[in-house]
Backbone bond lengths (Angstrom), bond angles and torsions (degrees), N, CA, C in turn:
res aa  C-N    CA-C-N  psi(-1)  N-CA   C-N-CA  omega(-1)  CA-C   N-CA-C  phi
1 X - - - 1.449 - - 1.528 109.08 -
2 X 1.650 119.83 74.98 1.272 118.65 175.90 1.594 106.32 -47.74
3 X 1.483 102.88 158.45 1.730 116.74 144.02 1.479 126.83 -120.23
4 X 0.802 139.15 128.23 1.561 165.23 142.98 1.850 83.42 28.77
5 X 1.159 114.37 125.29 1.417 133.88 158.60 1.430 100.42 87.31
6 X 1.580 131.28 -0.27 1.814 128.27 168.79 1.262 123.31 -107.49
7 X 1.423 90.85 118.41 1.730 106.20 -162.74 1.360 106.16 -11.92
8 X 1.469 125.04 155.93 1.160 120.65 142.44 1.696 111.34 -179.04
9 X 1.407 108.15 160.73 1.414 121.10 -160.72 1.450 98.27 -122.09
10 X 1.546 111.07 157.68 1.586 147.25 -167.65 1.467 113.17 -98.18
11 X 1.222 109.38 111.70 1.582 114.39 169.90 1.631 127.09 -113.13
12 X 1.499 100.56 110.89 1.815 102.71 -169.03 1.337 102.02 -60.93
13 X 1.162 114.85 105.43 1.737 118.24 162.67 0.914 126.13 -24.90
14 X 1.349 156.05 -178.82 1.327 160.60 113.03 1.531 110.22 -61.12
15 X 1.205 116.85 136.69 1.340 113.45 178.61 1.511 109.61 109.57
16 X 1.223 93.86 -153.05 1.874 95.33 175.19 2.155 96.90 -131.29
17 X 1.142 99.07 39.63 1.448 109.28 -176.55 1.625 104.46 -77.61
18 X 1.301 117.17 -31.75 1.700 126.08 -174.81 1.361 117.45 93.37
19 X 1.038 141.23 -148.17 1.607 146.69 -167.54 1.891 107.67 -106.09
20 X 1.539 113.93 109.97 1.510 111.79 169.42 1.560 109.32 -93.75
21 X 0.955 89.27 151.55 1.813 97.65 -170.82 1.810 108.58 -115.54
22 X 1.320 99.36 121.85 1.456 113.41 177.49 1.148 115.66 -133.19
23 X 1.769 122.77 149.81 0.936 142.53 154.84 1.133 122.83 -16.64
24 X 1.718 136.57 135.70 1.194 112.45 -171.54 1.273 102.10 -114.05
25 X 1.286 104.23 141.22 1.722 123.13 -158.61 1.596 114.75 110.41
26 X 1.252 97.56 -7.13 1.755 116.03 -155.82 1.917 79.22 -61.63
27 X 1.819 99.55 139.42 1.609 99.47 171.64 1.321 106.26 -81.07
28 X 1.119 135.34 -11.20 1.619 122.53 163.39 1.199 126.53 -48.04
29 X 1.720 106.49 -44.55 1.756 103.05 162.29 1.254 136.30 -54.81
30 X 1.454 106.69 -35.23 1.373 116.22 -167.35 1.996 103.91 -55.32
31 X 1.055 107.13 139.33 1.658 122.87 173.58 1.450 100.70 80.29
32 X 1.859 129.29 10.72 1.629 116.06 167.56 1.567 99.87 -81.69
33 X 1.361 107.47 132.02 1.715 92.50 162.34 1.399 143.18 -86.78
34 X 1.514 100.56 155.34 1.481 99.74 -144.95 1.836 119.99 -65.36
35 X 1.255 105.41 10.77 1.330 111.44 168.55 1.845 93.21 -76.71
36 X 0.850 155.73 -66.12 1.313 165.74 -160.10 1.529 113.90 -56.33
37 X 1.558 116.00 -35.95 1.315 127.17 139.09 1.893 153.72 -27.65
38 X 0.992 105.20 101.01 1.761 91.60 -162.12 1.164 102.68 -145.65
39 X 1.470 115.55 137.92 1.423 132.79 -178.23 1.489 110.65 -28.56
40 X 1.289 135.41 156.47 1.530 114.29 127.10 1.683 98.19 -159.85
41 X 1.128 92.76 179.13 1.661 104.67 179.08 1.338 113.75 -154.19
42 X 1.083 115.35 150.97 1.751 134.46 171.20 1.580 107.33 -48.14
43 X 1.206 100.94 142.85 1.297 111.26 -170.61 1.661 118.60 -101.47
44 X 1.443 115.34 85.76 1.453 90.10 -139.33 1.815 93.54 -106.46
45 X 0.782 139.33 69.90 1.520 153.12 112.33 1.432 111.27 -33.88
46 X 1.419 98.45 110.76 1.929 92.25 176.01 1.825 105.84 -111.46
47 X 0.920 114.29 175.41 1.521 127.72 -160.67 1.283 112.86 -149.42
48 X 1.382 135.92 142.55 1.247 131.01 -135.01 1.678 94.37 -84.47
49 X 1.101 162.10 151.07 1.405 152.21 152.44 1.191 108.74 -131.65
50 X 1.017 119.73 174.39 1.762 137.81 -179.12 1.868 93.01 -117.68
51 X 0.803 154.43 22.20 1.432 161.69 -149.04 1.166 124.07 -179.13
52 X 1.165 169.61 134.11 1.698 146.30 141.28 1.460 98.09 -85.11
53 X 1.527 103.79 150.91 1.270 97.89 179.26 1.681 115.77 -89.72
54 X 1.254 135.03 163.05 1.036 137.23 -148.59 1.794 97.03 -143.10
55 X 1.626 102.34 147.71 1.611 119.18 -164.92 1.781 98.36 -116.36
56 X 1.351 118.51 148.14 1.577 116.15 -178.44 1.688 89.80 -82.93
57 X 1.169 119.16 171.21 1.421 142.92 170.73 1.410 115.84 178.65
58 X 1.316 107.03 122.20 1.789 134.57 -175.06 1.343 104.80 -80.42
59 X 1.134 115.65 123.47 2.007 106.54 170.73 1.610 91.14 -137.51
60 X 1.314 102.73 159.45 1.280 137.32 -171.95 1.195 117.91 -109.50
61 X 1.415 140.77 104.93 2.015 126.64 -161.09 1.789 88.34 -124.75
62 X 1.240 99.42 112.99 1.692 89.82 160.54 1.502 105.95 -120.87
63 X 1.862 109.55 135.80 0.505 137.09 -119.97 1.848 129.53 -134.34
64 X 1.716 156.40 104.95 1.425 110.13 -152.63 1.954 80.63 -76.74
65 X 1.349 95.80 174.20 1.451 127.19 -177.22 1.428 116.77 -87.87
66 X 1.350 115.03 58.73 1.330 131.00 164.78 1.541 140.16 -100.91
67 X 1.794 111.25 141.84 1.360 86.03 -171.84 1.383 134.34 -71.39
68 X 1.528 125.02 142.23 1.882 110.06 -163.49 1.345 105.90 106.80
69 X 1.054 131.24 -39.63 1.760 136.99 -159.40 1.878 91.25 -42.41
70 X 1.343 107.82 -61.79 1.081 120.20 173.77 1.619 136.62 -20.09
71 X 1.502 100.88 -70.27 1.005 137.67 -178.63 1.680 113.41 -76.72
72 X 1.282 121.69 -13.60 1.428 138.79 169.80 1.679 112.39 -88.82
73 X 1.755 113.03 -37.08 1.121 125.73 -176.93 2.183 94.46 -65.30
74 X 1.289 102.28 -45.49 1.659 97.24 -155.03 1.809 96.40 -91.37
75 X 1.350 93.86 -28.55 2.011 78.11 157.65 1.333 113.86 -38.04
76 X 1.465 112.54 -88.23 1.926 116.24 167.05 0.949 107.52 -18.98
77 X 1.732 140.94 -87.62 0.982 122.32 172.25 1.475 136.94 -19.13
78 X 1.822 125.92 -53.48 0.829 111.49 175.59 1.842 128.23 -84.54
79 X 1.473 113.93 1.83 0.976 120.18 -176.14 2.021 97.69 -90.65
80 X 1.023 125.13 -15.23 1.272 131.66 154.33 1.310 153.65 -78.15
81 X 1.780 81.80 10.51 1.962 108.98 -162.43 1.220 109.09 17.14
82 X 1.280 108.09 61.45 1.665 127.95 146.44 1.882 116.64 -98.92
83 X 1.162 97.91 105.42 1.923 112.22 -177.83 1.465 103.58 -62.54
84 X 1.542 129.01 148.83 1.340 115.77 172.28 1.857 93.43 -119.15
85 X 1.207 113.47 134.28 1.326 110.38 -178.64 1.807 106.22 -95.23
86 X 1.341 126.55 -7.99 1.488 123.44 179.71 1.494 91.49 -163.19
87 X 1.575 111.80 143.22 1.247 120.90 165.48 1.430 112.92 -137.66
88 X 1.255 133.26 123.15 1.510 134.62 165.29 1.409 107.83 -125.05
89 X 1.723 98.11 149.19 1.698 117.27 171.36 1.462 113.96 -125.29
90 X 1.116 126.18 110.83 1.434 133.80 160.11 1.926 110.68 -85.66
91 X 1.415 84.70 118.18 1.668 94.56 169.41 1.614 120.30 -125.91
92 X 1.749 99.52 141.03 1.299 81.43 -166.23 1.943 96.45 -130.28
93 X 1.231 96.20 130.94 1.431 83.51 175.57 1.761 147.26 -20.99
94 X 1.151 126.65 101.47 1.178 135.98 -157.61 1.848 128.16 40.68
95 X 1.304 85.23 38.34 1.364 118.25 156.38 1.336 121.16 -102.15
96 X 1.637 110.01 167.61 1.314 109.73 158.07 1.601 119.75 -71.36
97 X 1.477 116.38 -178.71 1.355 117.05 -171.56 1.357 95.19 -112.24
98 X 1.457 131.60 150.36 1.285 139.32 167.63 1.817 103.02 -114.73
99 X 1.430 103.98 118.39 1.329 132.38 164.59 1.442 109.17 -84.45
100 X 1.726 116.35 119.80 1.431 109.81 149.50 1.175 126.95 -124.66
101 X 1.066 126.95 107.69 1.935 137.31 -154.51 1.963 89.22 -102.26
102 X 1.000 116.10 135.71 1.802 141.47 150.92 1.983 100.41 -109.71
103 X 2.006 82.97 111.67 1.652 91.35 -155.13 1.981 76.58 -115.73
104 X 1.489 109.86 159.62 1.454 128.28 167.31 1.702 96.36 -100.15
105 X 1.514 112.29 112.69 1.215 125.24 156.25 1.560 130.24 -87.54
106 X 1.345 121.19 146.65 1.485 97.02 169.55 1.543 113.97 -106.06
107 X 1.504 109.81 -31.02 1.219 100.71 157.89 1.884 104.69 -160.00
108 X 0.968 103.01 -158.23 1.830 116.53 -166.56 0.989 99.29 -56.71
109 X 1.975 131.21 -75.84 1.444 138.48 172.29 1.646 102.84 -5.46
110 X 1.404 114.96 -70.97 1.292 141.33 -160.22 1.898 90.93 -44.14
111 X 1.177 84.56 -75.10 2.119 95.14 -157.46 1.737 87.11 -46.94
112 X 1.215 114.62 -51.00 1.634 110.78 -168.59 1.540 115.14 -39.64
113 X 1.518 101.47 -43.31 1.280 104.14 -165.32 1.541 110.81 -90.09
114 X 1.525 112.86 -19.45 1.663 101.70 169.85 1.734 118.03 -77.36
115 X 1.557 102.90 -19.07 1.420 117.78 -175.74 1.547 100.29 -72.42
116 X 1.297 127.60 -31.83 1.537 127.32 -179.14 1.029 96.88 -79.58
117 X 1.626 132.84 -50.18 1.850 117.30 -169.02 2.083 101.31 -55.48
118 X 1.355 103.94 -74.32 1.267 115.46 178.73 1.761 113.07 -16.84
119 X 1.409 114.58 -55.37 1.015 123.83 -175.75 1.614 129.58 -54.43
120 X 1.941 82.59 -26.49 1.905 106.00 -175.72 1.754 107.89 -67.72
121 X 1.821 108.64 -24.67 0.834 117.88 -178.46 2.139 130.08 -37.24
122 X 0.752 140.73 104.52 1.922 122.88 -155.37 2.188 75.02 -74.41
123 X 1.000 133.15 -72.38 1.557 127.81 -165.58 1.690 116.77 -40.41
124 X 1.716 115.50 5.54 1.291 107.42 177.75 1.221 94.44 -122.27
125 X 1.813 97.43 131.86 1.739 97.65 160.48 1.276 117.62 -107.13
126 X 0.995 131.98 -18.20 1.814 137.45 178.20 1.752 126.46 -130.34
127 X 0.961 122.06 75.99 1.599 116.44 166.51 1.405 100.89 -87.90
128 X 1.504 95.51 132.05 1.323 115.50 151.91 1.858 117.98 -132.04
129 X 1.551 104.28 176.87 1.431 98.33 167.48 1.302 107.97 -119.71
130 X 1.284 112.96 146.50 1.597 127.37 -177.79 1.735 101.09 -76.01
131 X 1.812 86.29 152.18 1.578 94.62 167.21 1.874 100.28 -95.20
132 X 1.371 104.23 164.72 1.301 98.83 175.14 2.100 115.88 -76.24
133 X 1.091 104.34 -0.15 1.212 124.00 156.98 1.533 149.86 -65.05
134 X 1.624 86.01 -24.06 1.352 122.28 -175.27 1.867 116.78 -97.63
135 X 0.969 88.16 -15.60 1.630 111.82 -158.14 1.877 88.20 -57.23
């Protein structure tokens, strides 16, 4: 599930489905052959809106298990007018905590730069982003 400004490449379907567009590096590509392969890029013409439109993206925050950890993560978030559409915390006794936030992106720049604040965090040891595969 690219977003707007992260690389990504074109795969001729099989079928009469047309061209799906993935991430590049995305492991779904790996083993299509490269005749089936084709450039593409974002189309970046913007248009006047009252809205920008916005892309889902799954991330993963693990975490130590403190109170606030939470609530510090969606500050950033909200100081980045980044929307979270689902948030869950699994905690497990003297473990770390696993965070899973479903965040509204607008484009790549964006995730980069909340993924660097988050990261500044000393209570996070692992962000990642989910594939929609992974879910």
């Amino acid at each position: 599930m690219p977003v707007p400004r992260e690389p990504i490449i074109g795969v001729v379907t099989s079928g009469s489905r047309g061209i799906s567009i993935h991430q590049q590096g995305c492991q779904n590509v790996d083993g299509i052959p490269g005749d089936r392969l084709i450039p593409v890029r974002w189309n970046t013409s913007t248009q006047p809106q009252s809205r920008r439109p916005t892309y889902p993206v799954e991330v993963q925050i693990e975490v130590l298990d403190r109170v606030g950890v939470l609530k510090d993560i969606l500050t950033r978030l909200t100081d980045s007018k980044v929307n979270v559409h689902n948030a869950q915390v699994k905690t497990f006794p003297g473990r770390p905590a696993l965070i899973h936030l479903g965040l509204d992106i607008e484009h790549y720049n964006q995730l980069e730069q909340i993924f660097a604040q988050i990261r500044k965090m000393s209570d996070v040891l692992n962000l990642r982003r989910l594939n929609q595969s992974q879910d």
